[in-house]
C-alpha positions as CSV (number, residue, x, y, z in Angstrom):
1,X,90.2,88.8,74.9
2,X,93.5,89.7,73.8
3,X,96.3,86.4,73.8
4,X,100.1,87.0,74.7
5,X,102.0,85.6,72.4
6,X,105.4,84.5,73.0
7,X,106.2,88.1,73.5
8,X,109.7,89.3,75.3
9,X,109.4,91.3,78.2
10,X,112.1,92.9,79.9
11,X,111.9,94.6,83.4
12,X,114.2,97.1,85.3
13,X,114.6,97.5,89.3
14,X,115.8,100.5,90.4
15,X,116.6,99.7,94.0
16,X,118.5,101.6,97.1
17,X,121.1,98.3,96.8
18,X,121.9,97.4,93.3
19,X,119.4,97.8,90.1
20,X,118.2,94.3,88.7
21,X,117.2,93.5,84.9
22,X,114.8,90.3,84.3
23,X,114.2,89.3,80.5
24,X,111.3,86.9,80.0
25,X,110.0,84.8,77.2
26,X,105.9,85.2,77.8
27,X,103.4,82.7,76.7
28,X,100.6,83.9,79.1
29,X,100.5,86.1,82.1
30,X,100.6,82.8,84.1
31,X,103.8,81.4,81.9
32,X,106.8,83.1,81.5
33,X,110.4,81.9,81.4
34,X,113.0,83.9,82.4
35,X,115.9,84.0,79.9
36,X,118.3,86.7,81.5
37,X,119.1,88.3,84.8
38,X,121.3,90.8,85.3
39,X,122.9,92.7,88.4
40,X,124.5,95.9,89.0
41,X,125.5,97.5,92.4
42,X,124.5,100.5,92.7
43,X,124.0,101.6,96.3
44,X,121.6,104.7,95.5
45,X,120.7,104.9,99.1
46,X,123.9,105.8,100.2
47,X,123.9,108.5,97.5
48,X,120.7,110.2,99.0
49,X,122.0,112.8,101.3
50,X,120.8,114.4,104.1
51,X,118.7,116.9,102.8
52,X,117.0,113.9,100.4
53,X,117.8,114.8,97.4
54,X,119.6,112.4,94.8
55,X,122.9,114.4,92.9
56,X,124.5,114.3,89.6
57,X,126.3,111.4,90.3
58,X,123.6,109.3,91.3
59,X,121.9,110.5,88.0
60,X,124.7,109.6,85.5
61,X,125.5,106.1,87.3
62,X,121.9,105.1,87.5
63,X,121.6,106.3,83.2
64,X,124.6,104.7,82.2
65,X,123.3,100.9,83.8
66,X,119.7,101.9,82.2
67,X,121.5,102.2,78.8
68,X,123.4,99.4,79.3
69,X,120.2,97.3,80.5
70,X,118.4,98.6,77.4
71,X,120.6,97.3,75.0
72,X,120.4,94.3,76.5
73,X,117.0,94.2,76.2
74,X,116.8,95.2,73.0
75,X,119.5,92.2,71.5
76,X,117.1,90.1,73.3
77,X,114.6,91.4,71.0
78,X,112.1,92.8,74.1
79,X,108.9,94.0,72.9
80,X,108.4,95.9,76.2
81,X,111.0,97.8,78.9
82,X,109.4,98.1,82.3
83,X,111.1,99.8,84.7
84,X,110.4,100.8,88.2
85,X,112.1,102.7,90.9
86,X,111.5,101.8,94.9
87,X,112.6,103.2,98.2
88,X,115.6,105.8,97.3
89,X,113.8,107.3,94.8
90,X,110.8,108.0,96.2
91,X,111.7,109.2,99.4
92,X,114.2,111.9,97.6
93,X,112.9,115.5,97.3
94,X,114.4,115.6,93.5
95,X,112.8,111.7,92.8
96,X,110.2,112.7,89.7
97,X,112.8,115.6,88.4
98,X,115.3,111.9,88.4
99,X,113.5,109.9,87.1
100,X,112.0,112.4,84.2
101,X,116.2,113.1,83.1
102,X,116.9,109.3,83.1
103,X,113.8,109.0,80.6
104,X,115.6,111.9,78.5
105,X,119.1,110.1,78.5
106,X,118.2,106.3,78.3
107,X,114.5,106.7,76.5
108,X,113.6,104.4,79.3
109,X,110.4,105.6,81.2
110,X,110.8,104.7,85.0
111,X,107.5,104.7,87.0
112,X,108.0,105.2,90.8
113,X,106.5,102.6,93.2
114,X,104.6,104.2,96.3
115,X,105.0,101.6,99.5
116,X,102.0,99.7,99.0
117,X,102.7,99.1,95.2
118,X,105.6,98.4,95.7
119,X,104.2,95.5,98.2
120,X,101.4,94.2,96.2
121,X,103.6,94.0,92.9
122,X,106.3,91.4,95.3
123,X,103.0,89.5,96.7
124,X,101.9,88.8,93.6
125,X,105.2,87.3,92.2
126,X,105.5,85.5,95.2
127,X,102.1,84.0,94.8
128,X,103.0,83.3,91.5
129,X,106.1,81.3,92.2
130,X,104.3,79.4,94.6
131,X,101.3,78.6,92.8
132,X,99.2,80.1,95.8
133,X,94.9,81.0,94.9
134,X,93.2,79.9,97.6
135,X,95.3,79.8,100.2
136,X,97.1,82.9,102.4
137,X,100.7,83.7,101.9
138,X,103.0,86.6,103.8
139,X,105.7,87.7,101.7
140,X,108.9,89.1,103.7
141,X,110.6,91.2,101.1
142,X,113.8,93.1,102.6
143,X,115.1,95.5,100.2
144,X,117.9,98.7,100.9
145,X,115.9,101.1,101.8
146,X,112.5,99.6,102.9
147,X,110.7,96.3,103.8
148,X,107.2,95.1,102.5
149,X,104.9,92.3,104.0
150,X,102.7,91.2,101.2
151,X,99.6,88.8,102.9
152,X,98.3,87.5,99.2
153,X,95.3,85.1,98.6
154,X,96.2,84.5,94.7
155,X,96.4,87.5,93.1
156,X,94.3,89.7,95.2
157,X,96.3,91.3,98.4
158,X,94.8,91.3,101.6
159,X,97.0,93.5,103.4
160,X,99.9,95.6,102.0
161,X,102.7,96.8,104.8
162,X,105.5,98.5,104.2
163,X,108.4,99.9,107.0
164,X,111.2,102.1,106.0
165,X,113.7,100.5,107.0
166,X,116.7,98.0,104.8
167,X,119.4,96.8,105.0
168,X,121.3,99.6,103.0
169,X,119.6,101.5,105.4
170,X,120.3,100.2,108.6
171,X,123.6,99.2,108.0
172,X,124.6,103.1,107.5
173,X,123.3,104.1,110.6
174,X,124.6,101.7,112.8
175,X,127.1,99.4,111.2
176,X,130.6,101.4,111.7
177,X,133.0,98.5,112.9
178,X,133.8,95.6,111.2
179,X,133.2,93.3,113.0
180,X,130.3,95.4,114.3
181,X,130.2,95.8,118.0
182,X,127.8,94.4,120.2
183,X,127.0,98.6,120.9
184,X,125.7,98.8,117.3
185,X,123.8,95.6,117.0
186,X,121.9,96.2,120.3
187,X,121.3,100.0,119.0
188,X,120.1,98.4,115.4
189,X,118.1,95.7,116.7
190,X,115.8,98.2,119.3
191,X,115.4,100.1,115.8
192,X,113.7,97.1,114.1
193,X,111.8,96.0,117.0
194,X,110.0,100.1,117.3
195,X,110.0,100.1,113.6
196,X,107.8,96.7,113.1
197,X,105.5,97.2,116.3
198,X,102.9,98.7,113.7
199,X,102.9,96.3,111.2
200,X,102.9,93.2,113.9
201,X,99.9,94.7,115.3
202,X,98.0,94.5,111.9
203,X,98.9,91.1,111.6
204,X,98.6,89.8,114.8
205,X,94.9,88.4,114.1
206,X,95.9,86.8,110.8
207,X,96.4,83.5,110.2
208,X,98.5,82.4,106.9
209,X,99.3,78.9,105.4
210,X,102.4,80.1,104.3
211,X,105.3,82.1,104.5
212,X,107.6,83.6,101.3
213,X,110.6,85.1,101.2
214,X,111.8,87.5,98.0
215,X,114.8,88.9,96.8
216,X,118.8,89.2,97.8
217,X,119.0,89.1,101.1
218,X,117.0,86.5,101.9
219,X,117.6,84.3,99.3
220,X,121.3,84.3,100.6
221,X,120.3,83.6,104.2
222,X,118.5,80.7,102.6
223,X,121.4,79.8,100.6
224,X,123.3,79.3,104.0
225,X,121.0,77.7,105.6
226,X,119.7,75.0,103.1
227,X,121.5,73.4,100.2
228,X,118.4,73.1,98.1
229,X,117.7,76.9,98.7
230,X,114.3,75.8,99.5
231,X,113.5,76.8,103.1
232,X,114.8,79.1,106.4
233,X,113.8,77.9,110.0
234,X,113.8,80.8,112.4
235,X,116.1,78.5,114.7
236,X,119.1,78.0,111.5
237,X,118.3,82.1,110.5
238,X,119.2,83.2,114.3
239,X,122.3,80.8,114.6
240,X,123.7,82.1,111.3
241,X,123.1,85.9,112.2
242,X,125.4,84.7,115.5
243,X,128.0,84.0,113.4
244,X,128.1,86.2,110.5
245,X,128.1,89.1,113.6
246,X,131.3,88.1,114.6
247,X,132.7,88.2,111.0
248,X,134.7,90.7,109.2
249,X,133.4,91.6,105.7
250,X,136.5,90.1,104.0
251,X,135.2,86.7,105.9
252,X,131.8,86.9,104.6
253,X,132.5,87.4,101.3
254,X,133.9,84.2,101.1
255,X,131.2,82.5,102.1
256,X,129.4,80.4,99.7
257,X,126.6,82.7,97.7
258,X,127.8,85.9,99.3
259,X,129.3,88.8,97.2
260,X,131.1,91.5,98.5
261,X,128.7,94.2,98.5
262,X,126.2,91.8,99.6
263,X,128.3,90.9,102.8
264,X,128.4,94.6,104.2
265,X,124.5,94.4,104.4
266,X,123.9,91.1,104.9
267,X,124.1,91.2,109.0
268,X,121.4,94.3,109.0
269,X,119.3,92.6,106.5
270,X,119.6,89.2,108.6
271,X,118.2,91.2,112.2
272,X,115.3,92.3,110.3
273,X,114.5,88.9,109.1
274,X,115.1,87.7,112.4
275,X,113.3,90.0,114.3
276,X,110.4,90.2,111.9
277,X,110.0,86.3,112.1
278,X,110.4,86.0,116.1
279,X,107.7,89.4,116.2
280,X,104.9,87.1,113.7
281,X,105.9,83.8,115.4
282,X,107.6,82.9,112.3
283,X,109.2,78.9,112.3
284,X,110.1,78.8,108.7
285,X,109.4,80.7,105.5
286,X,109.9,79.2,102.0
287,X,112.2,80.7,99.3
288,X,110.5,82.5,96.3
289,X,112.7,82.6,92.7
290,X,110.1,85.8,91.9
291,X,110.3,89.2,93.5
292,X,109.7,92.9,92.4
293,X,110.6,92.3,88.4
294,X,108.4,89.3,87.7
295,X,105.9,90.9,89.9
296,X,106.1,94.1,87.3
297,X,106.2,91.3,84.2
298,X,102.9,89.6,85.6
299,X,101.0,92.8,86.3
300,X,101.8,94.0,82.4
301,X,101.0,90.8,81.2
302,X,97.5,90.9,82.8
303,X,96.9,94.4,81.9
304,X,97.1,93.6,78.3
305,X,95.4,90.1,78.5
306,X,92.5,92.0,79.6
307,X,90.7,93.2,76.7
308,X,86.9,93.5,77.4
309,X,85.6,97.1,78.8
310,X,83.5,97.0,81.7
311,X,80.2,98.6,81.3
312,X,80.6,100.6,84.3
313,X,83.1,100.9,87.3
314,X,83.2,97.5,89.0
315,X,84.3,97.3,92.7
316,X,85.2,93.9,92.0
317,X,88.5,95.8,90.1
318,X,91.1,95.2,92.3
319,X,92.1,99.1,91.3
320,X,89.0,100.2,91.6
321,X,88.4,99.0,95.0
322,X,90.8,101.1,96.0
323,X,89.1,104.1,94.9
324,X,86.2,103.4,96.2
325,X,87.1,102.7,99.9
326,X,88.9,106.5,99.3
327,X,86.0,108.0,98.2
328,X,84.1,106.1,101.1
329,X,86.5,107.7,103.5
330,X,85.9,111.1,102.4
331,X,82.2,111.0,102.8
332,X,81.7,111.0,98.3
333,X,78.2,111.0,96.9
334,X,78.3,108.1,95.8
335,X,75.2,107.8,93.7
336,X,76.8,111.1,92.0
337,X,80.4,109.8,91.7
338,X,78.9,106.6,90.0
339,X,76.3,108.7,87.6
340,X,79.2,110.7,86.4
341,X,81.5,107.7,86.1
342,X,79.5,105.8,83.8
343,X,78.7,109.1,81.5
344,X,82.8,109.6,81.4
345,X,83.3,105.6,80.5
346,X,80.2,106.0,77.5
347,X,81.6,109.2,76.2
348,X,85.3,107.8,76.6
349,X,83.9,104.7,74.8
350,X,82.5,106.5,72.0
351,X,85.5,108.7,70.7
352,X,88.9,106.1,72.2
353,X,88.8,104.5,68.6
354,X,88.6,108.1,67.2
355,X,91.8,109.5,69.1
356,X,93.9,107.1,69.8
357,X,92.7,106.6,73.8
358,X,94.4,103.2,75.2
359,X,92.3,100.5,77.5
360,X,94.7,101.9,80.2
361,X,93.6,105.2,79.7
362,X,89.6,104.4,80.8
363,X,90.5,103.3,84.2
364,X,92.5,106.4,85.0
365,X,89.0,108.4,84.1
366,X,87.3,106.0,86.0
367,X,88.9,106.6,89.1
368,X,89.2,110.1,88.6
369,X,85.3,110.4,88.2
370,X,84.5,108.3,91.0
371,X,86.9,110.8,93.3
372,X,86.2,113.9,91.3
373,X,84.0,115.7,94.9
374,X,86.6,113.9,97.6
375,X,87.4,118.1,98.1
376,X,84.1,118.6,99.3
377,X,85.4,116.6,102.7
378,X,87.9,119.5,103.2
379,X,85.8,122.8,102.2
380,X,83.3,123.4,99.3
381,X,85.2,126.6,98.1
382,X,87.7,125.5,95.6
383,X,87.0,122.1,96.4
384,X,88.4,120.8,93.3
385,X,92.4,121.8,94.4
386,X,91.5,119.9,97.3
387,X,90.4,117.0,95.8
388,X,93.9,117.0,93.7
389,X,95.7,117.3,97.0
390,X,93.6,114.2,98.8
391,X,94.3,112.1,95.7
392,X,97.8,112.6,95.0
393,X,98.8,112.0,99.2
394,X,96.4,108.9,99.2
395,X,97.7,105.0,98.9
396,X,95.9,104.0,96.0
397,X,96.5,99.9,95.2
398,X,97.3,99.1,91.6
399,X,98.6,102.2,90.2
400,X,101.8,104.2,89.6
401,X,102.9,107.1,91.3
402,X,103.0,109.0,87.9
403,X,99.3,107.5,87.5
404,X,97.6,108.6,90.4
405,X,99.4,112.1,90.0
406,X,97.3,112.0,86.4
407,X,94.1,111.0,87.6
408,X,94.2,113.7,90.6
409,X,94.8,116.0,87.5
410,X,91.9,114.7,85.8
411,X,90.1,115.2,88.8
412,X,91.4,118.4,89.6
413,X,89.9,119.9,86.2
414,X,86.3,118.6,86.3
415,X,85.5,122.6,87.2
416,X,87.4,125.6,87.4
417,X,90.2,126.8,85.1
418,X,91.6,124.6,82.5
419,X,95.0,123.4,82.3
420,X,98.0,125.8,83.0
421,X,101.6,125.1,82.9
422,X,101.9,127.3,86.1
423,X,100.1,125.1,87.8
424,X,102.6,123.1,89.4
425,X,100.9,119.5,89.3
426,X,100.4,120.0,85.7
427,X,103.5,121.4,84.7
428,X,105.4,118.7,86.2
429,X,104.1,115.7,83.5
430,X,105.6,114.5,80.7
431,X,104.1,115.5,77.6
432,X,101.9,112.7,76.1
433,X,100.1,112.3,80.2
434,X,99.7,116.8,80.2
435,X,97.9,115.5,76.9
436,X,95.9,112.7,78.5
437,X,95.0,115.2,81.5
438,X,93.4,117.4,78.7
439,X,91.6,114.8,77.0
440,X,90.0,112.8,80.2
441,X,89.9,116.2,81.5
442,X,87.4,117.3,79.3
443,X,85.4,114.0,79.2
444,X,85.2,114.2,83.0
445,X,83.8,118.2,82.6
446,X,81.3,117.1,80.2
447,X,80.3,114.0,82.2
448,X,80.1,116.0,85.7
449,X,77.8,118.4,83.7
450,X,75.7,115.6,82.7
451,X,74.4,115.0,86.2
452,X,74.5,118.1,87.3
453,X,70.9,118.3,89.2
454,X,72.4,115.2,90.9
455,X,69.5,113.0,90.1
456,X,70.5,110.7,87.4
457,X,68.6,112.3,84.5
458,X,70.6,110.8,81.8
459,X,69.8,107.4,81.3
460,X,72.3,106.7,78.0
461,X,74.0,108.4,75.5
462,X,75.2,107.9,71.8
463,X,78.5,109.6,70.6
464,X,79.0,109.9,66.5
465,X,82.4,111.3,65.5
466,X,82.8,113.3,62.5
467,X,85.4,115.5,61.1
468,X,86.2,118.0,63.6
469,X,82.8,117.4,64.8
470,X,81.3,115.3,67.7
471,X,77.4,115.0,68.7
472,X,76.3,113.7,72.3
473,X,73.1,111.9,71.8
474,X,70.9,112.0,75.6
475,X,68.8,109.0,76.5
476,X,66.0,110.2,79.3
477,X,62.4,110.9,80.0
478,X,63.1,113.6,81.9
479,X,63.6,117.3,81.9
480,X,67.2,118.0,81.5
481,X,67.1,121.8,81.6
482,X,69.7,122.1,84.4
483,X,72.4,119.4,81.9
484,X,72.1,120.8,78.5
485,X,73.0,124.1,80.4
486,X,75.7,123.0,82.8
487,X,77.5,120.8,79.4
488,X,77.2,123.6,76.9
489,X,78.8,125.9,79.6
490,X,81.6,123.6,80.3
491,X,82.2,121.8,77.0
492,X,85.5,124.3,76.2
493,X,88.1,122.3,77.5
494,X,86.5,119.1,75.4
495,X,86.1,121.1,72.4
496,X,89.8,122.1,73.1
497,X,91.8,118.9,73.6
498,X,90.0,117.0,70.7
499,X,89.9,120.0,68.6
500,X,86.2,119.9,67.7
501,X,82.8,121.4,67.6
502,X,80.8,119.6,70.3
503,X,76.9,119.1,70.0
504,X,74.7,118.0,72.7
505,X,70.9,117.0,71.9
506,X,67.9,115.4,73.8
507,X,66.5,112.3,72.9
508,X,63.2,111.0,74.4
509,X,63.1,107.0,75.1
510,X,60.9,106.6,72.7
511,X,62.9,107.6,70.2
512,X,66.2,106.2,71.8
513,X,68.8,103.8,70.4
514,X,69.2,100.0,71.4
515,X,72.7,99.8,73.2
C-alpha cells in the first residue's frame, strides 16, 4: 500500500458566494494540517442569468482568482491542485464549456460536483473534523446556491440530500429592502419550508448522535452565538435571526466575524438554518473547521493511499455500490454485467503497466462494465445510446461529473460504431479522457465479447504484451465457439487505441496457468 508522505495538497472551491483555496501539509489521509486559506468573493450566482448560462465576465473573474490561487499553490510548493466547482456551475447551460476555458487559461482542471457529491465530499470532512466512525452525524452545509445534508457513519454516507436553494440564492429573490420587510421574509421563509418538505421526510425515521455544521454561514451564526465557536442552540440561532432582520447591512457588517458581503446573505442563510433545524427537531448542532475543500483533500488522499487492485468488482466499494444499486434499478443481468466486469479488470490488468493506465482508470471500466446493458431497460434496439443516456442523468456516489460522463462513454462503445467526434458526448471531452474512452472502450468490447453466449465460458485469461503485439490467453473447459467469434469480430477498436495486433487463443485447464 502506497504511504503519503508529507506531501502538499492544495484545493480550490468554486462556489455561487466566493471561491475558497485550502493548502495542506499531508502526513496521511487521516493527518493533514492546514497551512493556508484563502478567500475571494466572487458571487457567481448572481452572474448566472436567466436563461442559465454563465458570460464572459463571469469567465475572466473566476480565471484570474484561479491564477492567482495557483500561484499560491505553487510558492507553497503543492504537489497537487484540486479544484471543484458546485451549485452555479452546474446548473448553468454553458457549465462544462466554463469550466473546459478556465482549464485552458489557468492550467487548472476544475471537476464539477453533481448534488450528491457534492454532499458526500462535506460529510466526510465533517466526520473527519469530528472524529465520527461509529456513530451517526448530519451535516447542515448552506452554501450560495444550494444546501446539502450529509447523514455520515465514518466515512461511509448513509443518506446524501441536497435542495437548491442558498443563501446567494434566496437572498436575490426575495431580499430587496434593507432592512428587509416583514413581506419578503414571510415570502422567503414559505420558500424554505416547501423546499425542505422532501428532504425532512427522508429523515424523519433517522435517528443521529450528532449534528455538524460546515462552512461560512454557519460558522458565523456560530461565531455570534458562542465565543468558543463551538456550538448553535436552535433557541440563540432564532433570537439572533430576530435581530440581524431588523438590521441594515451597514449594521451587520460591523458585527463581530461578519464581512460585508457576508452580511447581505447572512439573514437568508440564517432562515434556512433555522427552519431546517426547527423541521428535524434540531436543539443544537456543533461547528465543524472542515467543509467542501478538506473533504476534496481527504478523498485524494485516500484514492492514492489505496494501492492494492481488487480481484474483481467489490460492492463493499463505496463507488461501486453505487453502480450496482443502478444497475439493480434497471433490471441488469447481473451474472453478465459481473462476467464481463472481471474479463475487462484481467485484461485491463495485463496491459496498465504497458500503456500507461492509472489505478483510477480501472474503476471507471469497472463501472462501466457492470452498467454496459442498463439500455436494455429502455429498448433493445440501440440499446447502447440508451445506456449512455441512463448513465450520464443518474446520481452516481463517489465520482465526478466529468467521470461519470467517461464511463457512460465507455459504456456507450461496448457495441456499435467506434468513437466519432460528431458524436456529441464524445466530442465534448478533453483530450487525454477522449483517449481513455478509446482505450477502456476497447477493453470493455473485447471483454463483452468474451461472454458473449452469456454463460460464463471463460474461466481466466493471461495477457503477454509485445511490441505492437498483444495475445489473450483463454482459461475454460468449454466450447467457446460463440467468444473467439464475437472477440475477433469486435477487437478493431482495441487493436485501434493501443495500436496493435491482437491475438486471441484457447487454452484447456489442463494446460492453464496458475494465477
Amino acid at each position: 500500500m502506497a504511504e503519503v508522505k508529507n506531501q502538499t495538497i492544495a484545493a480550490i472551491d468554486i462556489g455561487s458566494n466566493s471561491i475558497k483555496l485550502s493548502v495542506v501539509q499531508a502526513s496521511a489521509s487521516d493527518s493533514f494540517i492546514v497551512v493556508l486559506q484563502e478567500r475571494e468573493r466572487i458571487r457567481l450566482g448572481e452572474m448566472l442569468n436567466a436563461e442559465k448560462i454563465l458570460p464572459s465576465e463571469a469567465l475572466q473573474k473566476v480565471s484570474e482568482v484561479i491564477t492567482r490561487f495557483r500561484l499560491i499553490a505553487e510558492n507553497r510548493k503543492a504537489s497537487k491542485i484540486l479544484a471543484v466547482a458546485t451549485a452555479s456551475v452546474r446548473e448553468a447551460l454553458n457549465g462544462n464549456d466554463f469550466v473546459q476555458e478556465i482549464e485552458k487559461k489557468t492550467g487548472v482542471k476544475v471537476e464539477v460536483l453533481s448534488a450528491v457529491e457534492e454532499a458526500r465530499l462535506i460529510g466526510l470532512a465533517a466526520a473527519r473534523f469530528h472524529g465520527i466512525k461509529d456513530k451517526l452525524l448530519l451535516n447542515i452545509d448552506i452554501g450560495g446556491g444550494s444546501t446539502e445534508l450529509s447523514l455520515m457513519r465514518g466515512d461511509l454516507p448513509e443518506k446524501l440530500l441536497s435542495f437548491k436553494l442558498g443563501s446567494v440564492s434566496l437572498k436575490n429573490k426575495f431580499l430587496f429592502s434593507d432592512p428587509p420587510k416583514e413581506k419578503e421574509l414571510k415570502q422567503m421563509r414559505s420558500e424554505i419550508r416547501f423546499a425542505i418538505m422532501r428532504p425532512v421526510r427522508e429523515m424523519k425515521e433517522v435517528t443521529w448522535d450528532i449534528v455538524s455544521g460546515t462552512s461560512g454561514t454557519i460558522l458565523n451564526l456560530v461565531s455570534l452565538a458562542d465565543a468558543d465557536r463551538k456550538k448553535l442552540s436552535l433557541k440563540k440561532l432564532i433570537a439572533i435571526n430576530e435581530k440581524l432582520c431588523k438590521m441594515t447591512n451597514a449594521e451587520r457588517a460591523t458585527l463581530p466575524s461578519i464581512s460585508p458581503s457576508r452580511a447581505e446573505v447572512i439573514i437568508s442563510g440564517g432562515c434556512i438554518l433555522e427552519e431546517v433545524m426547527k423541521a428535524l427537531k434540531i436543539d443544537v448542532l456543533q461547528a465543524s473547521g472542515y467543509a467542501l475543500r478538506e473533504g476534496v483533500i481527504i478523498d485524494y488522499l485516500k484514492k492514492i493511499e489505496t494501492e492494492q487492485m481488487p480481484s474483481i468488482p467489490s460492492v463493499e466499494d463505496l463507488r461501486l455500490k453505487g453502480i450496482f444499486a443502478i444497475g439493480r434499478r434497471y433490471g441488469y443481468e447481473e451474472k453478465h454485467a459481473l462476467q464481463v466486469a472481471c474479463l475487462a479488470e484481467k485484461i485491463f490488468d495485463g496491459i496498465a503497466p504497458f500503456y500507461k493506465l492509472k489505478r483510477s482508470d480501472r474503476i471507471l471500466l469497472s463501472a462501466a462494465a457492470l452498467l454496459h446493458n442498463i439500455g436494455y431497460y429502455v429498448s433493445h434496439e440501440s440499446h447502447h445510446k440508451h445506456t449512455l443516456y441512463l448513465i450520464k442523468h443518474s446520481e452516481i456516489i463517489g465520482f465526478s461529473e466529468s467521470e461519470k460522463l467517461i464511463i457512460a462513454n465507455i459504456a456507450r462503445y461496448h457495441r456499435g460504431k467506434m468513437p466519432q467526434e460528431k458524436h456529441p458526448d464524445f466530442a465534448v471531452l478533453r483530450e487525454r479522457e477522449k483517449d481513455l474512452v478509446w482505450k477502456l472502450g476497447g477493453i470493455l468490447r473485447l471483454a463483452n465479447a468474451l461472454d458473449r453466449s452469456y454463460e460464463s465460458r471463460i474461466k481466466d485469461l493471461k495477457v503477454i504484451c509485445e511490441k505492437r503485439k498483444i495475445t489473450i490467453l483463454l482459461v475454460s473447459n468449454e466450447s467457446c465457439e460463440l467468444e473467439l467469434e464475437a472477440v475477433n469480430a469486435r477487437k478493431d477498436m482495441f487493436e485501434k487505441a493501443f495500436g496493435c495486433k491482437l491475438m486471441v487463443a484457447l487454452e484447456r485447464f489442463q494446460n492453464a496457468f496458475q494465477p
